[in-house]
N, CA, C and O atoms as a DFTB+ gen file, in Angstrom:
644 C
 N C O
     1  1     118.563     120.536      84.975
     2  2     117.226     120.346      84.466
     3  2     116.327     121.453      85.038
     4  3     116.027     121.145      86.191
     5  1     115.868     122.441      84.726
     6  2     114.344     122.649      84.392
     7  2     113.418     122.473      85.558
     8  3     112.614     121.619      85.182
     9  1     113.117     122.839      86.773
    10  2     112.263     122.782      87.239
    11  2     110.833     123.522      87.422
    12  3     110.735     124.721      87.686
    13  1     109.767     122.666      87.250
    14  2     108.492     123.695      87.324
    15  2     107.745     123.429      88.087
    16  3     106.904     122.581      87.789
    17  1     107.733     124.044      89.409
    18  2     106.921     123.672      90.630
    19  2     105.384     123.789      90.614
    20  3     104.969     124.309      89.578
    21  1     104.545     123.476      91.402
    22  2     103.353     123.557      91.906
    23  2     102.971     124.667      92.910
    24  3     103.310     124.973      94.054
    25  1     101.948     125.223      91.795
    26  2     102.037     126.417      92.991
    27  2     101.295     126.320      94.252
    28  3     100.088     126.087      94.185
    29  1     101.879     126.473      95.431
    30  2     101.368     125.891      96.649
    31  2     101.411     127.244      97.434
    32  3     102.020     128.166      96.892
    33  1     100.681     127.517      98.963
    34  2     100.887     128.309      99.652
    35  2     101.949     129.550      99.806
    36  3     101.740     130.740     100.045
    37  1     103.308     128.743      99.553
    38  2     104.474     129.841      99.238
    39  2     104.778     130.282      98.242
    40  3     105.926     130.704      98.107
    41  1     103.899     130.337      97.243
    42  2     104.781     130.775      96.049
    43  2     103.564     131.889      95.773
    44  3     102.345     131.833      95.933
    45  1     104.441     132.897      95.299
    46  2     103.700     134.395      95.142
    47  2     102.705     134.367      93.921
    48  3     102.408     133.544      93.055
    49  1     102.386     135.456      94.205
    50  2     100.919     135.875      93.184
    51  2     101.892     135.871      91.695
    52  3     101.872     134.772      91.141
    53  1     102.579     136.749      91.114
    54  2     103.477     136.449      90.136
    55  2     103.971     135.080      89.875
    56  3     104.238     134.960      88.679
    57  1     104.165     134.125      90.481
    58  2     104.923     133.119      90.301
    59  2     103.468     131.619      89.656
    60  3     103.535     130.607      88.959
    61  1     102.293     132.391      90.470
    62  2     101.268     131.563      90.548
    63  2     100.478     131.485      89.121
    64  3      99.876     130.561      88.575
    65  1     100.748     132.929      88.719
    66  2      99.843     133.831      87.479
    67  2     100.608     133.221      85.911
    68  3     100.115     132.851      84.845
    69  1     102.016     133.343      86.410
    70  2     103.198     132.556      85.555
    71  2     102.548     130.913      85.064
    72  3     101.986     130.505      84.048
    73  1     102.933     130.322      86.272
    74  2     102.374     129.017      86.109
    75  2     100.895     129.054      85.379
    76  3     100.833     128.460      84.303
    77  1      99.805     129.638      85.821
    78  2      98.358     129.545      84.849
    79  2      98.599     129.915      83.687
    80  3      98.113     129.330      82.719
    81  1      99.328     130.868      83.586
    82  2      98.957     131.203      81.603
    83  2     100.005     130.487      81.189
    84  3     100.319     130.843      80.054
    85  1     100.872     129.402      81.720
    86  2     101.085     128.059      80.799
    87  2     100.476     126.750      81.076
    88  3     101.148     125.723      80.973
    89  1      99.306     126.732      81.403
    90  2      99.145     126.097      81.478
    91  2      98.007     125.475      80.380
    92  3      97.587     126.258      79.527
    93  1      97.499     124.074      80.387
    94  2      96.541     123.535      78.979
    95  2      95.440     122.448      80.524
    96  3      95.349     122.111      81.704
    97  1      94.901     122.414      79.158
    98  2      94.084     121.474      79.710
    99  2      94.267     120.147      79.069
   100  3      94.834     120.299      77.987
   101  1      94.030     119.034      79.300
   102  2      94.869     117.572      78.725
   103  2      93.821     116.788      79.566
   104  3      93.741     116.721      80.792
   105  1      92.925     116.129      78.482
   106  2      92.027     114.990      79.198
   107  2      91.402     115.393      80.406
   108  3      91.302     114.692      81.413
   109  1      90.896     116.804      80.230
   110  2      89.860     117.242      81.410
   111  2      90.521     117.665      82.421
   112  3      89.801     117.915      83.388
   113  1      91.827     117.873      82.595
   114  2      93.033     118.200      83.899
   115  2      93.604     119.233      83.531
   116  3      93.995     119.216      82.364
   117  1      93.845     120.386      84.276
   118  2      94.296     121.664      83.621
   119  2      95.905     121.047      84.423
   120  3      95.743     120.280      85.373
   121  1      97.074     121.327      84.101
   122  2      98.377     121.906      84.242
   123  2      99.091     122.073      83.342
   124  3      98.969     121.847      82.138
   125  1     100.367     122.746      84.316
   126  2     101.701     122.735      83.121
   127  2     102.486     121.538      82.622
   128  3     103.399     120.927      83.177
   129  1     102.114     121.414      81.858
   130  2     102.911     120.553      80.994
   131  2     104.275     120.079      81.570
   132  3     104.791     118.962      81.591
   133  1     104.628     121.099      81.958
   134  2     106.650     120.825      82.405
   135  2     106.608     121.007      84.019
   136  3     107.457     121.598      84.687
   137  1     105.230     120.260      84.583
   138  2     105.582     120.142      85.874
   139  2     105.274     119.139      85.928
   140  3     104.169     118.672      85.652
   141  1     106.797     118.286      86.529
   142  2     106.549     116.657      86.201
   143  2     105.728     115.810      87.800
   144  3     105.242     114.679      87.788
   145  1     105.767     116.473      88.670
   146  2     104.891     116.388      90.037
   147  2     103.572     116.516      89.696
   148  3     102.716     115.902      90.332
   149  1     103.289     117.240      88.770
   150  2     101.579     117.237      88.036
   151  2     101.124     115.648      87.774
   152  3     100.237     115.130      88.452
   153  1     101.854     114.913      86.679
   154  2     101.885     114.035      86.112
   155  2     102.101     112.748      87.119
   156  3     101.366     111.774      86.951
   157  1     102.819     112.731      87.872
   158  2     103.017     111.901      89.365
   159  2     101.515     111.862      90.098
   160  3     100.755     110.894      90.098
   161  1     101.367     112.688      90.496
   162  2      99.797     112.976      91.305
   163  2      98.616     112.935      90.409
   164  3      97.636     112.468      90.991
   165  1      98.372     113.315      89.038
   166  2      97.908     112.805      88.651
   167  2      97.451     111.034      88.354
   168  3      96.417     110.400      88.565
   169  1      98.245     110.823      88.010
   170  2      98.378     109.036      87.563
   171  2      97.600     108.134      89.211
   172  3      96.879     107.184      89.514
   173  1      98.303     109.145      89.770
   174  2      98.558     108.279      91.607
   175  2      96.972     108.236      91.712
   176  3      96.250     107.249      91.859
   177  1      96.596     109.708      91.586
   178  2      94.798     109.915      91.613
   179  2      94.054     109.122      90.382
   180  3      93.006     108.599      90.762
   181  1      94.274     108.970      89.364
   182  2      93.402     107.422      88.537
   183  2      93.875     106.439      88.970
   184  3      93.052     105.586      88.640
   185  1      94.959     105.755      89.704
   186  2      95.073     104.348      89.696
   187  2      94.300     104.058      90.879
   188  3      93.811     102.941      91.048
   189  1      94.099     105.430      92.088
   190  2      93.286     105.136      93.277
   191  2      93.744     103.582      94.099
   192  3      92.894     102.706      94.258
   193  1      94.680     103.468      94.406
   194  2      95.728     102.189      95.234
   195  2      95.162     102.157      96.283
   196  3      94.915     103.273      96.742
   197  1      94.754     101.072      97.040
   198  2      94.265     100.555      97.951
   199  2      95.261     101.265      99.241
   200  3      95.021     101.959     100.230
   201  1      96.556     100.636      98.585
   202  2      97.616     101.161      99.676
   203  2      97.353     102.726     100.292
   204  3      98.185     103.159     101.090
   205  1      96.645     103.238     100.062
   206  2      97.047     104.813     100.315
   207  2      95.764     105.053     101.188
   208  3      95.368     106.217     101.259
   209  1      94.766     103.643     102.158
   210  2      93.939     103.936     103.433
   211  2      94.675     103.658     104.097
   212  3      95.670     103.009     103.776
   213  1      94.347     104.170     105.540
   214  2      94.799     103.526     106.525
   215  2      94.551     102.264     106.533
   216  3      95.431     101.437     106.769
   217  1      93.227     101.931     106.256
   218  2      92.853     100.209     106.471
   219  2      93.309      99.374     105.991
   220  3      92.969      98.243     106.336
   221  1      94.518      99.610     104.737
   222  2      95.161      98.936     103.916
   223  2      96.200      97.712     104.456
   224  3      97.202      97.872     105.154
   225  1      95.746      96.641     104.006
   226  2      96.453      95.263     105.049
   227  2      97.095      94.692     103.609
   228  3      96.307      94.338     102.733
   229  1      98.361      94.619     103.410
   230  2      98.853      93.834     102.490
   231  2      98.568      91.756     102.577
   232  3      98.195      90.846     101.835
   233  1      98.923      91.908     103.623
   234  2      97.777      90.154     103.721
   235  2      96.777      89.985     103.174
   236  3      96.369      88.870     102.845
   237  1      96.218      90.991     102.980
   238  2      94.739      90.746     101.713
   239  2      94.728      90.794     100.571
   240  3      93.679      90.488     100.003
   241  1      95.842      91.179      99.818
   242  2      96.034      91.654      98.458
   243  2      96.632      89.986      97.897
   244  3      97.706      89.471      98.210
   245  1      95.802      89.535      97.201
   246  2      95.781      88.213      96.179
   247  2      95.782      88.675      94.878
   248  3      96.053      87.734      94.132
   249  1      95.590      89.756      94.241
   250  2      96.182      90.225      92.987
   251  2      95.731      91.449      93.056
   252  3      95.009      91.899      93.946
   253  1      96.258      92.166      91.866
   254  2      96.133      93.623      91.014
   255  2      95.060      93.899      91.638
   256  3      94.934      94.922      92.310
   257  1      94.134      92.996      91.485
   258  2      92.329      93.803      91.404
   259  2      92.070      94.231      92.723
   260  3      91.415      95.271      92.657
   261  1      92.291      93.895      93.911
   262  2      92.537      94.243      95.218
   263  2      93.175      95.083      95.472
   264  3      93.054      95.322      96.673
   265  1      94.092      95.967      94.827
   266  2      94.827      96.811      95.067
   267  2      94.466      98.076      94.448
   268  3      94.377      99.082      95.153
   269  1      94.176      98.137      92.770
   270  2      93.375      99.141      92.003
   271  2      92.498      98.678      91.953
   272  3      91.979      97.575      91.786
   273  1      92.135     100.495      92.263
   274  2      90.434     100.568      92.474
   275  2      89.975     101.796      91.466
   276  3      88.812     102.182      91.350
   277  1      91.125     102.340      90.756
   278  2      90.585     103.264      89.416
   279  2      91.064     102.656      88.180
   280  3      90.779     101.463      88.079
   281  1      91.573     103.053      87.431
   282  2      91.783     102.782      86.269
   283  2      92.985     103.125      86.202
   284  3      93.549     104.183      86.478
   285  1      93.526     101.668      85.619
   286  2      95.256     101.247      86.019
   287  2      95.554     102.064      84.465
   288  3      96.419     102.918      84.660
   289  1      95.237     102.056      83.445
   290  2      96.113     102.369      82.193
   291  2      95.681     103.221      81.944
   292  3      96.176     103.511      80.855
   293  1      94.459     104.533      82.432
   294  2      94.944     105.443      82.217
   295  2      95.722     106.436      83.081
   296  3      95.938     107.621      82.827
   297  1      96.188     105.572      84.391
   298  2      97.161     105.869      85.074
   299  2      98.082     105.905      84.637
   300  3      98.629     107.008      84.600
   301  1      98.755     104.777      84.083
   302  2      99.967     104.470      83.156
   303  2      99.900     105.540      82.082
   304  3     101.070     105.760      81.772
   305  1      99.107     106.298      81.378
   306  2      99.055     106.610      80.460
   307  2     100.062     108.431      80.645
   308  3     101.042     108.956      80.116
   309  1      98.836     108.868      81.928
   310  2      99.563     110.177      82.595
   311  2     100.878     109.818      82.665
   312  3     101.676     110.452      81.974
   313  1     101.338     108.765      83.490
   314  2     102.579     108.885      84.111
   315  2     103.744     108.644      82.842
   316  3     104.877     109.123      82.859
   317  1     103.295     107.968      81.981
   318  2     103.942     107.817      80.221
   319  2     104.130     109.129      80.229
   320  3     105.124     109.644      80.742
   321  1     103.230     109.756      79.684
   322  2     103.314     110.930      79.321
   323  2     104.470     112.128      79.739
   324  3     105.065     112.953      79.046
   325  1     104.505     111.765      81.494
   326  2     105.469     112.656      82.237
   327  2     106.843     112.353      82.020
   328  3     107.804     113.122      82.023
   329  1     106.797     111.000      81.812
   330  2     108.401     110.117      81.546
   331  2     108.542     110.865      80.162
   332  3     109.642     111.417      80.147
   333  1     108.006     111.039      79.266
   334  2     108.120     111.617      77.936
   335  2     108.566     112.982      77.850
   336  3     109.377     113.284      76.975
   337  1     108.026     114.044      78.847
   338  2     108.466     115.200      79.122
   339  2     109.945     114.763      80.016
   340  3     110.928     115.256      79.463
   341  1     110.192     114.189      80.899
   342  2     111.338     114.573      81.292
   343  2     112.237     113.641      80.120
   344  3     113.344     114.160      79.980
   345  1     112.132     112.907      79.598
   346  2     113.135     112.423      78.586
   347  2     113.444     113.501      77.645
   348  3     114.622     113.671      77.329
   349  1     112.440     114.321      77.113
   350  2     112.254     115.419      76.557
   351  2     113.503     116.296      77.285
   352  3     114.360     116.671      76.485
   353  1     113.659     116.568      78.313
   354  2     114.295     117.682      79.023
   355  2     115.578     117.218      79.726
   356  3     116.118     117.719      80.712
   357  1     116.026     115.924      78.850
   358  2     117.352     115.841      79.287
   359  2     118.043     115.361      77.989
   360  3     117.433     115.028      76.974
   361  1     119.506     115.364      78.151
   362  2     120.389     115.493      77.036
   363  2     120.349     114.214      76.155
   364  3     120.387     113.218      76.878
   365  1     120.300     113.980      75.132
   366  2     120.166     112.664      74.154
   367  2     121.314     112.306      74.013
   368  3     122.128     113.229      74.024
   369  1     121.836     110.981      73.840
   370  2     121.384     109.980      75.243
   371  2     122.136     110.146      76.137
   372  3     123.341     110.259      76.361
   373  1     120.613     110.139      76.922
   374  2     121.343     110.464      78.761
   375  2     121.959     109.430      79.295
   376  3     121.351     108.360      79.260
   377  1     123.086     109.463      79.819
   378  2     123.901     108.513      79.892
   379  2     125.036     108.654      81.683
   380  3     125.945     108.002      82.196
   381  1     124.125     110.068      82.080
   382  2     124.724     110.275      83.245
   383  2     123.710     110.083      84.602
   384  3     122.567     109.662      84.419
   385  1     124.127     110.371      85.796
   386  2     123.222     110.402      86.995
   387  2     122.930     111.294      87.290
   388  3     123.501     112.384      87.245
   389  1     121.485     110.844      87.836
   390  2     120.740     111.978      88.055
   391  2     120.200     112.516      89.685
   392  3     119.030     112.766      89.976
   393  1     121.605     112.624      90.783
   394  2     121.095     112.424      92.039
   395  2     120.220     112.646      92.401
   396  3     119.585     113.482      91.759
   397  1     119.501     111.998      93.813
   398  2     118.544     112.502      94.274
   399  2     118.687     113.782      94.907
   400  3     117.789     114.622      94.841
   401  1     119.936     114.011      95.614
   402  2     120.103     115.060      96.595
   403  2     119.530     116.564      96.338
   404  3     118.996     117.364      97.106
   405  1     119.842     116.628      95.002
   406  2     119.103     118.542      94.465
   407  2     117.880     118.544      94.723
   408  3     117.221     117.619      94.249
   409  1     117.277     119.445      95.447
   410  2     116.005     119.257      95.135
   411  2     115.031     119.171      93.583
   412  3     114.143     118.364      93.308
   413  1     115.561     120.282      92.766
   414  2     115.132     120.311      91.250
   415  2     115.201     118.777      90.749
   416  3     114.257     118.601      89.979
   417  1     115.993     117.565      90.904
   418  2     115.787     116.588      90.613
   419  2     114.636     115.524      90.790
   420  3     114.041     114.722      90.070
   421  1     114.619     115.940      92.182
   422  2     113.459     114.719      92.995
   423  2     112.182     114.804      92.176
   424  3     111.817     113.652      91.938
   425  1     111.334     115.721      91.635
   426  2     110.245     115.410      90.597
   427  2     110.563     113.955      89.797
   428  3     109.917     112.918      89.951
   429  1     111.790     114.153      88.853
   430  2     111.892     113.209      88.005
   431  2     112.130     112.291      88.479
   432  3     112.089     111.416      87.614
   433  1     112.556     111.613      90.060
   434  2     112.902     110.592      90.484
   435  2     110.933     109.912      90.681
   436  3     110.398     108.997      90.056
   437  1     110.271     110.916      91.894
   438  2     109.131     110.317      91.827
   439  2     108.372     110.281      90.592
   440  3     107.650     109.287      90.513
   441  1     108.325     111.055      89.630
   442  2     107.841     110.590      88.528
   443  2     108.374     109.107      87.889
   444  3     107.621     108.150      87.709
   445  1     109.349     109.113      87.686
   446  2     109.834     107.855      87.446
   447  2     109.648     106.346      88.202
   448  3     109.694     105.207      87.735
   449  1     109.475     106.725      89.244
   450  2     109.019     105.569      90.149
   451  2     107.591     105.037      90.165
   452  3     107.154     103.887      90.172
   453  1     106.943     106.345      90.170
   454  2     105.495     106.020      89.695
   455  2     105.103     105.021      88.431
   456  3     104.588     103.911      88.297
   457  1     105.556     105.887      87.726
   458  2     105.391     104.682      86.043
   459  2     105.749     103.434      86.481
   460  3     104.978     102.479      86.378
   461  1     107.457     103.299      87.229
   462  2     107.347     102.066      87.278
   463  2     106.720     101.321      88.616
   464  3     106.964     100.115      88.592
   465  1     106.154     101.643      89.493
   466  2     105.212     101.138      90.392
   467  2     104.093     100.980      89.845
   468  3     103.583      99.865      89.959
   469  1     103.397     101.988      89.117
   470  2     101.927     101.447      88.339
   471  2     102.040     100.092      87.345
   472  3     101.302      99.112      87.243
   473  1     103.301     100.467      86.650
   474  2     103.821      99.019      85.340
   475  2     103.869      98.265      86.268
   476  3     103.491      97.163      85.870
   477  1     104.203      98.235      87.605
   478  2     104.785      96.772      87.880
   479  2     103.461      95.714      88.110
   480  3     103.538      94.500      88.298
   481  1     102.050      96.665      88.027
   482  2     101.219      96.204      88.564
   483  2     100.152      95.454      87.541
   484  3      99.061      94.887      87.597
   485  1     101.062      95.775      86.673
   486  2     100.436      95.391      84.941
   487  2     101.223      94.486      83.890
   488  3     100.821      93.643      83.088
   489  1     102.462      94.962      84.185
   490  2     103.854      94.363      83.509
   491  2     104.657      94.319      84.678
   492  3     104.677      95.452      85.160
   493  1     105.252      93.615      85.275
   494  2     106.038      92.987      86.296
   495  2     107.572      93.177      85.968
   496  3     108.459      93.678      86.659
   497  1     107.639      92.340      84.058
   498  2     109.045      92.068      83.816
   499  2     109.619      93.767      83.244
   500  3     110.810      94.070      83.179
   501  1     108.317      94.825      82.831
   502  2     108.653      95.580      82.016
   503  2     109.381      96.803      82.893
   504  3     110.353      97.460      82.522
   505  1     108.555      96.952      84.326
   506  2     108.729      97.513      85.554
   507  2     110.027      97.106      85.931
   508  3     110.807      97.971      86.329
   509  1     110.487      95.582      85.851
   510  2     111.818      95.415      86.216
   511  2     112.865      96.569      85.635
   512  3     113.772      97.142      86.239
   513  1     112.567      96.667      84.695
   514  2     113.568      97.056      83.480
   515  2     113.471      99.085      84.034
   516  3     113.879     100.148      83.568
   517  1     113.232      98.948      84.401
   518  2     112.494     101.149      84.658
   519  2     113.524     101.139      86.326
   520  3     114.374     101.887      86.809
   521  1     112.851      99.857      86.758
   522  2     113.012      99.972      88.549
   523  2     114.993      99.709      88.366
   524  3     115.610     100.468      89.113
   525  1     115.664      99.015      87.726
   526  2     117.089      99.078      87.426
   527  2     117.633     100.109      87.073
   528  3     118.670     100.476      87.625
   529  1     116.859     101.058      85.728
   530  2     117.411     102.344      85.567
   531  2     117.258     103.688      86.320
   532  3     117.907     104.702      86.062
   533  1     116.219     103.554      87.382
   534  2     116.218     104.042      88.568
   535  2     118.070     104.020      89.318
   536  3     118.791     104.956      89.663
   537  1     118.295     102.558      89.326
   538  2     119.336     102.539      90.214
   539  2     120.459     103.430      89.725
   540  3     121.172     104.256      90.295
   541  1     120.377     102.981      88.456
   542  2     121.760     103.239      87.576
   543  2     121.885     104.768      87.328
   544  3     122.982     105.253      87.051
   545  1     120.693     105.576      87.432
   546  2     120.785     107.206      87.131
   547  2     120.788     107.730      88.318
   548  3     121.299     108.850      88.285
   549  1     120.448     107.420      89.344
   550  2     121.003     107.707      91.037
   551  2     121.157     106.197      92.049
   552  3     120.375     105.508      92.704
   553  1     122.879     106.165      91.679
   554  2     123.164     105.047      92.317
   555  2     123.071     105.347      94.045
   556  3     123.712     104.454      94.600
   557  1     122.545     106.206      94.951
   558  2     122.509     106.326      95.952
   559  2     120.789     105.292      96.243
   560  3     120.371     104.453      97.041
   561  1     120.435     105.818      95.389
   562  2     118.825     105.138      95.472
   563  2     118.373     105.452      96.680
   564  3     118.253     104.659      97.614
   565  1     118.062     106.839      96.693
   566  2     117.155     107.624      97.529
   567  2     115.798     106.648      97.352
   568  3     115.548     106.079      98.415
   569  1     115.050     106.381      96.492
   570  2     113.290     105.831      96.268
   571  2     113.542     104.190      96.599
   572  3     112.569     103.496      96.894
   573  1     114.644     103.716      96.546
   574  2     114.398     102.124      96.901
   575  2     114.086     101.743      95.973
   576  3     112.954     101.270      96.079
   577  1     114.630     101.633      94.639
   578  2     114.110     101.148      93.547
   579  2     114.791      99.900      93.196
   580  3     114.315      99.061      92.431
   581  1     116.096      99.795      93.873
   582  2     116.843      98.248      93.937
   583  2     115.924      97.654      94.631
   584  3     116.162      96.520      94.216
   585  1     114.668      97.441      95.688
   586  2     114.393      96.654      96.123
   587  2     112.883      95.783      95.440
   588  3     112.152      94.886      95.860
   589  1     112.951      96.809      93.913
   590  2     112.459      96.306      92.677
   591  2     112.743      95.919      91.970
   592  3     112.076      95.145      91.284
   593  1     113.884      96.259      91.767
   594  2     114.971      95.608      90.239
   595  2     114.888      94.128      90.308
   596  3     114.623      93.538      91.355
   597  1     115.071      93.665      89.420
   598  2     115.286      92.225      88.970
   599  2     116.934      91.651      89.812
   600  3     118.061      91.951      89.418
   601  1     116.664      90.964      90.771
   602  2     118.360      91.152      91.401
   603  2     118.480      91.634      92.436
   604  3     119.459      91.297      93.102
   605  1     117.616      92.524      92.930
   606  2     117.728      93.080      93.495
   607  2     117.851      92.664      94.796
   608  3     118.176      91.480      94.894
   609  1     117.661      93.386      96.051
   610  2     117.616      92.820      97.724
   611  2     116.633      91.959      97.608
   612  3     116.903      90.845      98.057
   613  1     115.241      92.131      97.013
   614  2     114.241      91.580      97.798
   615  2     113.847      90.402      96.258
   616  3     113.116      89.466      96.583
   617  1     114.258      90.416      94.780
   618  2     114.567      89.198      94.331
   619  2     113.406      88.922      93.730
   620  3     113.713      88.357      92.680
   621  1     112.023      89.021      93.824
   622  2     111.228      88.782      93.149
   623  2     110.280      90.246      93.143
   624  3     110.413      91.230      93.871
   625  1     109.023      89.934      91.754
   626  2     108.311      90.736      91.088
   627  2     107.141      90.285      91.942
   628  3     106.899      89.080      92.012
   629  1     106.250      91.342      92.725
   630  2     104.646      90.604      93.034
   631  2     103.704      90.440      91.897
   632  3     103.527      91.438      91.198
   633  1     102.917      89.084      91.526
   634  2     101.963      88.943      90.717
   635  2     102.769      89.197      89.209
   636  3     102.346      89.890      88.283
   637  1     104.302      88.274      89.262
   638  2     104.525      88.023      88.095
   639  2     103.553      87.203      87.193
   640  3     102.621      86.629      87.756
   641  1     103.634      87.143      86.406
   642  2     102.974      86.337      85.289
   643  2     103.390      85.294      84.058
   644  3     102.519      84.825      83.326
């Protein structure tokens, strides 16, 4: 697969210049399209999760609304979107694993986890169903996504419905 990084501190003036002139603008957010870590950090930054202060006490969280504090679906919406590009950029139908170990992979793992961590917080049973095919496309389960699955170690959905 295709990797398209973020240009960060190490990556050269050429590599940086590359990345801008593909890039768009999409709902007021400039990136590349085929950088699926865009789409991850994006979503993460609208759903704005409680979890991500220090002050964050899971003993306090009595539902969804305690936890998001931006806007849950058009979180979901970015992170859709990214699941759409990497479905896009793998073979029809994908039917193999996708380890964590390469680095070029790990985008699509946290992208994928995202969607289904934001769903789970909206759709519970639908998140089940994402957090299983997590397992099944890297059965090592680098992200802990069995301990979401339906079945899984830990067996239940929070704030099923």
């Amino acid at each position: 697969m295709e990797r398209v990084w973020s240009p960060d501190e190490e990556t050269d003036e050429a590599y940086d210049a590359a990345y801008e002139k593909a890039c768009v603008t999409i709902g007021g957010r400039r990136l590349n399209p085929r950088d699926l870590d865009a789409y991850t950090t994006i979503a993460y930054e609208l759903a704005d999760l409680a979890d991500q202060d220090e002050e964050f006490d899971l003993n306090e969280v009595e539902s969804e609304d305690d936890l998001v504090r931006g806007d849950l679906d058009a979180a979901l919406a970015w992170a859709a979107a990214g699941v759409c590009v990497l479905q896009q950029s793998l073979p029809y139908p994908f039917r193999d694993v996708l380890p964590y170990g390469p680095t070029d992979n790990r985008p699509a793992h946290r992208l994928v986890y995202a969607y289904a961590n934001l769903l789970q917080l909206k759709h519970p049973r639908k998140a089940g169903t994402w957090f299983t095919a997590m397992v099944y496309f890297s059965p090592m389960d680098n992200m802990g996504a069995r301990f979401h699955a339906p079945g899984g170690p830990s067996g239940s959905l929070p704030f099923a419905l």
